[in-house]
GUGU-325371 format. One line per 8 residues: number of its first residue (from 1); for each residue y, x, z of C-alpha. Coordinates in steps of 0.2 Angstrom, whole numbers, padded with zeros to 4 digits. Example, Ala and Ser with C-alpha at 12.3 -4.5 7.8 and 13.67 -1.06 7.14 Angstrom:
<tikols>
1	-0022:0062:0039 | -0005:0068:0036
</tikols>
This chain:
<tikols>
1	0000:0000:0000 | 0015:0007:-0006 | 0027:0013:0011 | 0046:0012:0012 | 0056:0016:-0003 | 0075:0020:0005 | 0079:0033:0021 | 0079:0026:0038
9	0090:0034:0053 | 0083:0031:0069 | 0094:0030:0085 | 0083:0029:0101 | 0087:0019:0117 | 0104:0012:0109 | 0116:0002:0120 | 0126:-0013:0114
17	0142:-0004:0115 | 0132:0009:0103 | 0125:-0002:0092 | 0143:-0012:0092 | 0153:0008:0086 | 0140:0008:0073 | 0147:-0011:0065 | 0164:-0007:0070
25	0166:0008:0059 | 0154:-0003:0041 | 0167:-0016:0045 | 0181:-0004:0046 | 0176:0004:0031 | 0173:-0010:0020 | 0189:-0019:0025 | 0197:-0004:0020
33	0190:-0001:0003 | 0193:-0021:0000 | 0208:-0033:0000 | 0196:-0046:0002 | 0184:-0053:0013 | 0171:-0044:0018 | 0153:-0052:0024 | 0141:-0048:0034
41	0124:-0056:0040 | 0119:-0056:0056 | 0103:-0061:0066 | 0099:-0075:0081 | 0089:-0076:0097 | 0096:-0068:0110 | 0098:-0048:0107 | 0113:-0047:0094
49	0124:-0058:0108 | 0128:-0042:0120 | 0133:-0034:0104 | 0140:-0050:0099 | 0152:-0047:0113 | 0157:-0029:0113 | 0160:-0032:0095 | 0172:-0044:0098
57	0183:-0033:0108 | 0185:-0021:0094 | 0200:-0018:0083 | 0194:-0025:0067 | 0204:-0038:0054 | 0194:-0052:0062 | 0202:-0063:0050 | 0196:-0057:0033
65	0177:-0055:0041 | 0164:-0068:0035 | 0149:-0069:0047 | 0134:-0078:0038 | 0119:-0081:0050 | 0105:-0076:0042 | 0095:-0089:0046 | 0095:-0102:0060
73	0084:-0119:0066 | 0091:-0135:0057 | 0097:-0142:0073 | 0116:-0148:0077 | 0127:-0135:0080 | 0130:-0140:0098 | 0111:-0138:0102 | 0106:-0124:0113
81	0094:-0120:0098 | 0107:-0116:0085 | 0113:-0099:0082 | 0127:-0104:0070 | 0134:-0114:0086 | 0133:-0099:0097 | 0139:-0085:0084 | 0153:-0099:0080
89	0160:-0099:0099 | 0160:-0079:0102 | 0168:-0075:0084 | 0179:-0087:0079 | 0192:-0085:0094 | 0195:-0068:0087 | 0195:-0075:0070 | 0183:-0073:0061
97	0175:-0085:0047 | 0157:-0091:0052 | 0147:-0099:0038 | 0134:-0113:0041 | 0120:-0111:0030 | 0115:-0122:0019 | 0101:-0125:0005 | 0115:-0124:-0006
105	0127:-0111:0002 | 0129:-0095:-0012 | 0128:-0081:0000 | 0140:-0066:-0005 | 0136:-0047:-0008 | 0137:-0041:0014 | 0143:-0026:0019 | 0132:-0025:0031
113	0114:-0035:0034 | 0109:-0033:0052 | 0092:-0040:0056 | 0080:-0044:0069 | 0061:-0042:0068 | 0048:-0052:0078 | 0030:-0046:0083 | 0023:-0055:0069
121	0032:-0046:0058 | 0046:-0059:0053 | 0063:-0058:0049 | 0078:-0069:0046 | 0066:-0085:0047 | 0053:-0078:0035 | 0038:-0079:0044 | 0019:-0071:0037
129	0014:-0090:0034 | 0031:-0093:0021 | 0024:-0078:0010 | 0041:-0073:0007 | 0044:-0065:-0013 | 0054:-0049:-0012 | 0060:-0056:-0030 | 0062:-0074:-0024
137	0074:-0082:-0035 | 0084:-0095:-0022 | 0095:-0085:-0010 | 0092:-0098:0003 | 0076:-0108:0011 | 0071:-0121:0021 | 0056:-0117:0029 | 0042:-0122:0042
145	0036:-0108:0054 | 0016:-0110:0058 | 0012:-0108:0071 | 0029:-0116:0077 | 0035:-0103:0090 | 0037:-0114:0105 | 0054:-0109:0112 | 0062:-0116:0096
153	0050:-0127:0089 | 0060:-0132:0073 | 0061:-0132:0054 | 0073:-0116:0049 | 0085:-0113:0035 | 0087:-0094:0030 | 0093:-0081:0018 | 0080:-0074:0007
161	0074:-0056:0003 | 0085:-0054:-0014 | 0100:-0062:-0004 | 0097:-0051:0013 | 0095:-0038:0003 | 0112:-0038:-0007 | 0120:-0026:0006 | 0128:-0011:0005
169	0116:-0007:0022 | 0103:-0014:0031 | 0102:-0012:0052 | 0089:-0016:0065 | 0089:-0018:0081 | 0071:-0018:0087 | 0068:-0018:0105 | 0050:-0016:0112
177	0034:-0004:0109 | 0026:-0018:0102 | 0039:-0022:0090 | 0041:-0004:0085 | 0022:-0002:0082 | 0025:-0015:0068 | 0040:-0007:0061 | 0034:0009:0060
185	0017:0002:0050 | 0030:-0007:0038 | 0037:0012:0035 | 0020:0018:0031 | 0015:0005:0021 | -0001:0002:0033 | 0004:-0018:0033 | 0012:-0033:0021
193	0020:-0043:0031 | 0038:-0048:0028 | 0045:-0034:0038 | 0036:-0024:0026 | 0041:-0033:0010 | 0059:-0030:0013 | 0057:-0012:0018 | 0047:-0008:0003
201	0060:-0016:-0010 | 0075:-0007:-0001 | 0086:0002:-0010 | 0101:0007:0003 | 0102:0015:0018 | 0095:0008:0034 | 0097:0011:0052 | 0086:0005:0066
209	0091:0005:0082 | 0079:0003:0097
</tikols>
């Protein structure tokens, strides 16, 4: 099976404040090179918020950032389920511009595609059972997870491999030996699970932080 085709940097035991330097200085430098709007893509669950928060302490040009969840449960935005809701209430009072997604939303080229991964091998909401196409033609999907994970038992809504992987660069944050384990085996190519998919048709840089 065919291993990892881009470079990935490492960066042990990172702290949000770390991780948050690392987004602030993309964002900084894309804003910069742009008069425009730059976009980024941002996980749920409940790591990126700590970073969530340091981020939004930082001196960026909040107000010509676009922040697209890349995926989230297809519940109402004031459910504690939602992720949209919750990225909506820490970034928009510093003004930043945060997109709903929706089966027909047109996701933008990001600066910056920041990602989770789960045990299973999943990211955004494309779990093993969705055998997601690293040449998928739809940028966005609605999708039933199975098994169900049963903290958020709900139908999900998320970007796609092409559309995650329009970025100028891709960042992890994977916390946990176990997670890791499966990350590194998506590098090696020991695995196709989507974790693996997206790695192996990569062509930027990507950063993982642990």
């Amino acid at each position: 099976m065919a291993g990892c085709m881009t470079t990935i940097s490492f960066v042990e035991n990172a702290s949000a404040a770390a991780i948050a330097d690392w987004l602030e200085t993309r964002l900084a430098a894309a804003l910069a090179a742009s008069d425009g709007e730059v976009a980024i893509t941002v996980p749920g669950g409940s790591t990126p918020f700590p970073i969530f928060e340091e981020l939004a302490r930082r001196e960026l040009d909040f107000s010509r950032i676009a922040v697209w969840p890349g995926d989230d449960r297809l519940v109402p935005e004031d459910h504690a389920a939602s992720n949209t809701g919750k990225i909506r209430a820490l970034l928009e009072p510093v003004g930043a511009r945060v997109v709903a997604l929706g089966e027909d939303a047109q996701p933008p080229h990001f600066a910056v595609s920041w990602l989770g991964m789960g045990a299973d091998g999943h990211i955004a909401s494309l779990f093993p059972n969705t055998d997601p196409d690293p040449a998928d033609p739809q940028a966005v999907r609605r999708l039933t997870p199975d098994p169900l994970p049963p903290e958020a038992p709900f139908d999900r809504i998320t970007l796609t491999i092409p559309a995650l992987l329009d970025s100028d660069a891709l960042v992890f944050v994977i916390r946990g030996d176990d997670k890791r384990a499966v990350f590194d085996a998506a590098v090696a190519g020991e695995h196709d699970l989507p974790i693996a998919r997206l790695l192996g048709a990569a062509q930027q840089p990507v950063t993982c932080f642990t």
